[in-house]
Structure formats: C-alpha cells, structure tokens
N, C-alpha and C positions, 0 to 999 in steps of 0.2 A: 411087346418085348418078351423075348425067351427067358426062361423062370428055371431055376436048376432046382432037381425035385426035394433035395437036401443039403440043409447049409452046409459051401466051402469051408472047411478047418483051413484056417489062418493064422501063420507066424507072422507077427509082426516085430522086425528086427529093426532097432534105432530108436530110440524115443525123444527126441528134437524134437522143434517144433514140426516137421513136417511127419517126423514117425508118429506124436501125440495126435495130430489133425485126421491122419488116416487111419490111425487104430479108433477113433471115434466114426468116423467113416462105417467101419467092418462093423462097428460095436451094433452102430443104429441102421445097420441093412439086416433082414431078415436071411438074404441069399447065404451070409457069411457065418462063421461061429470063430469066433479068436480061442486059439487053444494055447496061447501062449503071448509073453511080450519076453524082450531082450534087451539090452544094457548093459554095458560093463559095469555103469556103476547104476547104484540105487538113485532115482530122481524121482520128482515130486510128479504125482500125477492128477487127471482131473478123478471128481469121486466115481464114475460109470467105468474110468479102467482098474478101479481100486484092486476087484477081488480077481484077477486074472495070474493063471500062473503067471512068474517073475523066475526068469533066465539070466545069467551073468555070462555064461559062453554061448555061442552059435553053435558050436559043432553037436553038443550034447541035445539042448533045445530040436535040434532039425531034427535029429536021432527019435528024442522021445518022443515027439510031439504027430508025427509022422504027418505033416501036413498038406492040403490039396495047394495051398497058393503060400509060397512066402511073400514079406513083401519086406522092400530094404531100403530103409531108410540112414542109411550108417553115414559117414564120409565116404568121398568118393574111390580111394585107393581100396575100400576093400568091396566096393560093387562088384568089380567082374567076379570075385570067388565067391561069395556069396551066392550070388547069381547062381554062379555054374551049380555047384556046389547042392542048390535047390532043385533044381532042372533032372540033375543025372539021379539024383534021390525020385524024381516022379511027381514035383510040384511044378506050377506055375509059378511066373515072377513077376509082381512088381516091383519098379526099379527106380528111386528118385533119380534125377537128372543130377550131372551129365550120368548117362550110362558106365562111364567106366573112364580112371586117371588117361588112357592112351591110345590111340584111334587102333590098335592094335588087339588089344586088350575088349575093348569094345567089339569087333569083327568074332573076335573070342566066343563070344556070348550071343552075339548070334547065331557064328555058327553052330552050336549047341543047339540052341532055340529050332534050329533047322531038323538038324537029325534026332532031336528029341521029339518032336510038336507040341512040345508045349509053347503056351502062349506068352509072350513076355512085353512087361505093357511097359513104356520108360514117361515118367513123370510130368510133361508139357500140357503143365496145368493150363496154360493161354488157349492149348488147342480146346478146351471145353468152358471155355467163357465166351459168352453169347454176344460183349459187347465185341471182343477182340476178331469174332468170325464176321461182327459187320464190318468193324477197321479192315480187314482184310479183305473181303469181299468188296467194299466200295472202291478202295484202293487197285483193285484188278478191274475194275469197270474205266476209270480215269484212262488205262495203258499206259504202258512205259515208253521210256524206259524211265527209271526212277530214280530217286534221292528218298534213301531213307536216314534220319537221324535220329538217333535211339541213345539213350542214358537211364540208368539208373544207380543213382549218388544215394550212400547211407550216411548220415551223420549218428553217427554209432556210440553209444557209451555204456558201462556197467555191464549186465550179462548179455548186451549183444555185441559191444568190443569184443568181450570174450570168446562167443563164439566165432566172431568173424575170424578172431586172433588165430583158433582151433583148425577154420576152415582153411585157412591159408598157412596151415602146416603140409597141406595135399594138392590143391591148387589156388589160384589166383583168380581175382572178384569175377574180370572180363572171361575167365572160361565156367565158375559156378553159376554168376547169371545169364551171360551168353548165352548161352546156347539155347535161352527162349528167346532171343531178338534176333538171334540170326536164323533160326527157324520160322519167325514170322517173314522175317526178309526172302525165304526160300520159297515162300508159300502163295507169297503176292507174285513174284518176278518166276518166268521160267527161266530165266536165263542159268549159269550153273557158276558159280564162284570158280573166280580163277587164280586171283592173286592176293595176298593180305600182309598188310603192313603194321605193326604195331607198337608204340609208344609208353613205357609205365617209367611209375618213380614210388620210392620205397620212402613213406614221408611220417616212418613212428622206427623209433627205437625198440618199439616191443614185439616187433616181427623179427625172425629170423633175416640176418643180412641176404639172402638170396631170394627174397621174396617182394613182392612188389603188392601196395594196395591200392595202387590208385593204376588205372591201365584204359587205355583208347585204340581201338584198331580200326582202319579204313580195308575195306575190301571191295573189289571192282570184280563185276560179275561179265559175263561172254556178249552179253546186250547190249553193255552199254551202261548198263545202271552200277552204282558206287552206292557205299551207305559206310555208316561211321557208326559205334555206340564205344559208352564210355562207362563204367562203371568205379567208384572208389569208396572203400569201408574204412570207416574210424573215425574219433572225436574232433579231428580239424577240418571233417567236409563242410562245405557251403550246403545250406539248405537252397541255398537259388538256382531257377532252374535244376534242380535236381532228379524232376522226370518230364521229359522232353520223349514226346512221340511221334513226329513227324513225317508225311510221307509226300513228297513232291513228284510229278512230272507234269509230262507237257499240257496235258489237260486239267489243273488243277492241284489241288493235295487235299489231304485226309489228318487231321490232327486229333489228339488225346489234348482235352481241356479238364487241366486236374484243380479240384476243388484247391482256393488260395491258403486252405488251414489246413492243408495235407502236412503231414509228417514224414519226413524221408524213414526214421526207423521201426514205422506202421507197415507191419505184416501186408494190413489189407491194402494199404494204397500201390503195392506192389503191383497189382492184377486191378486193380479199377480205373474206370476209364470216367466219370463223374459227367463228361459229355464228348460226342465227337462231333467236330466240326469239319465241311466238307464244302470247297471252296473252287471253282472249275472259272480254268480261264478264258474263255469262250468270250471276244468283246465285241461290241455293234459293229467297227470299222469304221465308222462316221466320222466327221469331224470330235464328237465327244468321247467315243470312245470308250465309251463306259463296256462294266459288266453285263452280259447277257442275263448271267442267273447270279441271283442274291445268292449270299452263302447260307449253306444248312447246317442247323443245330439239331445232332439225333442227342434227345435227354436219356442217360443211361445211369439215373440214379435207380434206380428199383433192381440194378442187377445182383447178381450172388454175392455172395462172403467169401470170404477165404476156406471157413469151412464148407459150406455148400460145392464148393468146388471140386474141392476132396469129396465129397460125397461124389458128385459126379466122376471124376476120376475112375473112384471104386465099383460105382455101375458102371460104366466101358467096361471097365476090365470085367467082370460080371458075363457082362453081356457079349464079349467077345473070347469067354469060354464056352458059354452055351450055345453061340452061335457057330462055333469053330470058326472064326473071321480072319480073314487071310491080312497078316501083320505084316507081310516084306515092306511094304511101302513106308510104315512108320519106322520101322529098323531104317534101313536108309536115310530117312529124312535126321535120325536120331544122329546116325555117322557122319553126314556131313554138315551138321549144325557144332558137334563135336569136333570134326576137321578144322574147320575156317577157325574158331577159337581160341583150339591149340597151336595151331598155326601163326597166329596173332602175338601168341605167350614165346615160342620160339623165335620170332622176329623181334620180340622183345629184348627178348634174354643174345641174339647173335646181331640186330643193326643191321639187317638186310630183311628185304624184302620178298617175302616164300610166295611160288610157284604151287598149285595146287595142282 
C-alpha cells in the first residue's frame, strides 16, 4: 500500500455520529493530522478529539486551516457547497452519502472533481465491508435476473427521534439510507434502472407537514430484475422484520441472517450481516425432487464495527490520493444510486410513476 510521505491536514466538518466515527478515523491513521473540527453548535465529544482546534463557521475554518482533505459530514443540503467550496480552495473531499440534496447539485460536484483533480470519496461504507462484498459477489455468481428485497426500519426514540427529526428537515429516510441499497442493487445486477415508483406516509405530528417518514419504492431495472426497499424512522416502528436482506433469482438467493437480539436503533446492526445464508435451486428431477445442494451458512460474526469501517473508509481515501485512482466509476455509481431515490421521493410527493 502507497504511504504519503507527510500526514494529510484534515478538516473535519459535522460532528454527528458519522462526523465523530471519522474524525476518530484521521485521529488514529498516522497518514492524517486533524487541523481542525467544525460544528455549529458546541457537542460532546470522545476524549482523543478533546484538544483539536473547535470551529463554529466553515467558511473561516477552510480559510484558516488551509487543509489537504476536508471531510463533510453536515446534512445533506449543504454537501455540494461544501464540497465545492473545498475542491476550488485545493483540498480533497470526503463526502457522507448521499452526495448532495439533488441529482443536479450532485453532477455539480463532480464536475468540479473533474477540472479540479482532486479526489472526492462519497461515503458507501457497504462498499468496504467484507461481509457485504460476499452478499454481493455470491449473489452475481446465482445470475439474474433478480429480486432484491431491502429494508431498513428504525424504531427511534430520545436523541435519535431527534436527529431523525433534523434529518428529515433536508431529505427523507428512503433517500438518506437509500442510496446504500440501491447501490448494492446496481452492483450485483448490470442491468440499469429504468423506472421507480414510490409510496410514503407522514405517521408523527412532529415532522413538518410536507415530509414523510415512513417510505417504500419499487424499481424495475432493463433485465428484468425489480427490488423493493423500505425504510421508516420514529417511536411507532415495528421492531419485526426490520432488516430484511434478500436476494432472489432463478438460481437460488443469498440472505442477511441478523442476530434475533438486534436493535433497529443500533448504529452497528445497520452494516452487519451476523450470517449469510445461500440457498441455489438446482433439484434432482426425480420422482423426489429434492434439493441438489443443502443450503450454505457463511458465519460473519468476526466482521468490523462500525468504527473499523470508518477506519477503512479513511484508508480508501488515503490510498486513493496516493495512488492518484481514477474515481469516475464511483461518481457515477454515487449519481445514479442518488437518481433512482430521488426519483422514488418525487413519485411520492406527485402519484405517478417516474421514467428514469
């Protein structure tokens, strides 16, 4: 692995949980030096980011700090400026998912990325979990065309109502988690999304009237293949069934067997896969008819944390400055994970069904 001869200076902007995970990230990589954090307001942190400068504006922060990588961790309406904003100053970006409120906005920030060269990494923590690249690699072995069936339900209460509450001031559940399930659905299938249809209902008082938290979109891809995920935040979710990983075709399926004491509003159960199971339907033909092959348990308890994750994250991106690594592929895969989504959210919001 390429080693950069002097640690990256690192703004780390947003301190949420996912801005607190990756500035521990920078903190414990040698490659990095944190020359700053950022927050509007003052929040609790762990004690290793105790003594780091403390920023309340970005604009000043970027200014003073003059840093090689920002990384942004905010809500999603203010990614693309941000973004930009760091790029045209001469840093690199990371950028938590989705990339930006509008597939518009997102293209933005690209194209920047382009005539800048800098690098710009966008947050699809799945893509560097070891359990999730075998779901996905066995799943392409089976062929399609497929059925995938994806959810991820929070039963939510006290400060993570709240931030849900916050999150869904900028966008809605099916487009903040989205856009890692429908990423993995892009990844398994070549086929290319063509149409999306999307369903929500606004089931708390304490959300603005124009917002919805509970949301399900179906999209049918050029192959042949369809998949469905379903996401809703807040105190009245159902814990059952609340993460369903599914992937069918004609040869079988590939499932996420999640431990039975999981907690929908556990960070880590979000990204853990506890076992997969792999089920091919290949039968004798005989009179009996049975299954050819028993079905497989791959055990995937010993995989990463949620931080480890981030830790890997922050080597990618590391290692895809020093290696100068040609990013189009992941830009694209970011814009149309982000497409099909918003796309779902606007079917929502007009009762028809959007053309991609």
């Amino acid at each position: 692995m390429a080693t950069q001869r002097n640690p990256l200076k690192v703004l780390v902007v947003g301190l949420g949980n996912m801005g607190r995970s990756h500035a521990l990230a920078y903190h414990n990589n040698p490659g990095y030096q944190i020359v700053g954090l950022v927050n509007r307001t003052k929040t609790s942190l762990p004690v290793e980011l105790a003594e780091y400068t403390y920023f309340d504006d970005y604009d000043s922060a970027l200014k003073t700090t003059e840093p090689d990588v920002v990384s942004v961790n905010t809500y999603t309406d203010t990614h693309a400026d941000y973004a930009i904003a760091a790029m045209q100053q001469g840093a690199h970006v990371f950028v938590e998912k989705p990339l930006a409120a509008t597939v518009e906005d997102a293209q933005r920030v690209v194209d920047v990325a382009k005539c800048s060269g800098k690098k710009l990494v966008i947050g699809y923590i799945l893509r560097h979990h070891p359990s999730w690249i075998t779901l996905i690699d066995e799943a392409r072995k089976l062929g399609g065309p497929y059925v995938f069936r994806l959810n991820l339900n929070q039963q939510s209460s006290g400060a993570t109502w709240q931030t849900h509450k916050q999150l869904m001031e900028s966008l809605s559940p099916i487009v903040d988690c989205g856009v890692h399930y429908l990423d993995v659905m892009c990844q398994i299938t070549d086929g290319k999304p063509v149409t999306v249809r999307g369903m929500g209902v606004r089931l708390s008082d304490e959300i603005h009237s124009d917002m919805y938290n509970y949301g399900h979109l179906q999209v049918i891809f050029d192959d042949g293949s369809v998949g469905w995920y379903e996401a809703g935040w807040g105190p009245m979710m159902s814990e059952t069934a609340f993460f369903v990983k599914d992937i069918v075709s004609p040869g079988g399926s590939v499932s996420i067997i999640m431990d039975s004491g999981a907690k929908s509003d556990d960070i880590d159960t979000h990204t853990q896969t506890s076992t997969i199971k792999i089920h091919r339907s290949e039968t004798t033909g005989d009179e009996a008819n049975t299954f050819v092959h028993p079905d497989s348990i791959l055990n995937m308890q010993d995989e990463p944390g949620h931080q480890e994750l981030c830790d890997r994250e922050q080597a990618f991106m590391l290692e895809a400055i020093a290696t100068d690594q040609d990013l189009s592929r992941h830009w694209a895969d970011a814009i149309k994970s982000l497409q099909v989504c918003l796309a779902a959210d606007e079917s929502i919001r007009s009762g028809r069904e959007i053309s991609l």
